[in-house]
C-alpha positions, 0 to 999 in steps of 0.5 A: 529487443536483444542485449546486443541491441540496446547495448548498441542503443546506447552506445550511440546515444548522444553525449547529453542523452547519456548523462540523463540517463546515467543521472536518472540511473544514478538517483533511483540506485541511491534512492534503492541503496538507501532503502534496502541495504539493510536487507538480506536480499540487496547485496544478492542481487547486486552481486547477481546485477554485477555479474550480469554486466560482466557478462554482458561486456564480455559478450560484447568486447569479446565473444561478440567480435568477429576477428579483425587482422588489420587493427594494430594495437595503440598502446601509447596512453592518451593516443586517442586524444592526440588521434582526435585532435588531428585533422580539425577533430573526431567528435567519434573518438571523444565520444567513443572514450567517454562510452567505455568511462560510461561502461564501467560507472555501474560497475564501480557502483555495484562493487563498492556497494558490495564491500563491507560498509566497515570499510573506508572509501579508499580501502573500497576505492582500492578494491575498484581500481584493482580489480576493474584495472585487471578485468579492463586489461583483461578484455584489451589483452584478449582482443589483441591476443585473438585479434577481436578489436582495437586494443587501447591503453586508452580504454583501461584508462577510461573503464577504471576512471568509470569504475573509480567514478561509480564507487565514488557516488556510494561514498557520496550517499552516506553523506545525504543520508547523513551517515558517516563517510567510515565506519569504523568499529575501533573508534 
């Protein structure tokens, strides 16, 4: 099975399908981040992990696409949510906003794994919202400049808010393993 397979596999995958997985995906990384964070070996292949998903929404959202002449951009914020309340509602639309919050939750969690644990959440929360803020406007700007699909202000907004929600949880597991929420090395 192909990357572009699976990745349309679950980019069809119903709404409460998603969730098992993201929360099956979600306790087996805690239980892995709690494990091994300590060894020299984890932040490698987390990077390795991080790259690798970038790749792989790159191909997808950009080298993947063929060009499409006939999409105007929606840079209006919040037009989708406008779009699927018209007309007695698109279910498709709704679904298709919570798939790119859904993209970028794993990216939010390797990342803030990857920053150094001296670090406080907001300074790590910080780093995500920037850096995912640039890549996500990145990939809309190329699919606009080079007409490769729908460029939205919507799906920025839902990738970082995936982002920020997936770095989130790295601050949720020093709380169940009972470590500090800031290390902090002048205290």
């Amino acid at each position: 099975m192909s990357i572009k397979a699976v990745f349309q596999w679950i980019y069809c995958m119903d709404f409460h399908d998603v969730l098992i997985l993201l929360a099956i995906f979600t306790v087996l990384f805690c239980i892995a981040q709690v494990k091994f964070r300590k060894h020299r070996f984890w932040k490698p292949i987390l990077f390795v992990v991080l790259i690798s998903w970038a790749s792989i929404v790159i191909g997808q959202t950009i080298i993947g696409r063929t060009l499409e002449t006939t999409l105007e951009p929606v840079w209006q914020p919040f037009q989708s949510y406008i779009d699927a309340l018209k007309d007695g509602g698109q279910k498709e639309l709704l679904r298709s906003n919570f798939m790119n919050v859904v993209l970028f939750y794993p990216a939010g969690l390797l990342l803030a794994s990857l920053l150094p644990e001296r670090w406080c959440s907001w300074q790590k929360l910080l780093v995500v919202l920037m850096l995912f803020t640039g890549f996500s406007f990145a990939i809309e700007f190329s699919q606009y400049h080079y007409n490769l699909g729908l460029a939205q202000t919507d799906d920025v907004i839902h990738n970082v808010l995936g982002a920020l929600v997936g770095a989130a949880v790295i601050f949720i597991i020093p709380a169940v393993s009972k470590k500090r929420w800031c290390k902090n090395p002048q205290r």
